[in-house]
C-alpha positions in Angstrom: 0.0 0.0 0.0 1.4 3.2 -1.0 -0.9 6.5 0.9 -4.0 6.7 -0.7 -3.0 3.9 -3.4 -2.9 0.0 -3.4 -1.4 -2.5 -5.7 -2.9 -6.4 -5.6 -1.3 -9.1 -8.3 -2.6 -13.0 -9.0 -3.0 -15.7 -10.8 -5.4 -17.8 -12.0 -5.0 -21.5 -12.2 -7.6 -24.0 -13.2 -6.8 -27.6 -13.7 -3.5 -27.1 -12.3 -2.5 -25.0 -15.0 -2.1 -21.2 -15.3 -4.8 -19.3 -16.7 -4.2 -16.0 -16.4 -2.2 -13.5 -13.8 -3.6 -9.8 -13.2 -2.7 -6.5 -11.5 -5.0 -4.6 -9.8 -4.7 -0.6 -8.7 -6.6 0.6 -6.4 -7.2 4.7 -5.0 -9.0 5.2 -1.7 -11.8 7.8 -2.4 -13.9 8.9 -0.2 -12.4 6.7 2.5 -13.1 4.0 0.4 -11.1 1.6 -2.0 -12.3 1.5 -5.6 -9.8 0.1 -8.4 -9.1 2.5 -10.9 -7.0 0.0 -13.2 -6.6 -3.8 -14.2 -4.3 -5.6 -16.4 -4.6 -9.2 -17.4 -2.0 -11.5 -19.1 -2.9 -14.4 -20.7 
């Protein structure tokens, strides 16, 4: 967690295998957390 800003990462598996893996970005707002950005990777 950086201030007001979070960072979350995973991956997916199914089967045993890897599906997928993402990043997530989040922004507290309001005294809230609401991701502002994604990125998935095949």
């Amino acid at each position: 967690m950086y201030g007001d800003a979070a960072i979350t990462r995973g991956t997916l598996y199914a089967g045993g295998e890897r599906v997928q893996s993402f990043l997530r970005v989040y922004a507290r707002r309001e005294g809230g957390w609401q991701a502002v950005s994604v990125q998935v990777v095949p």
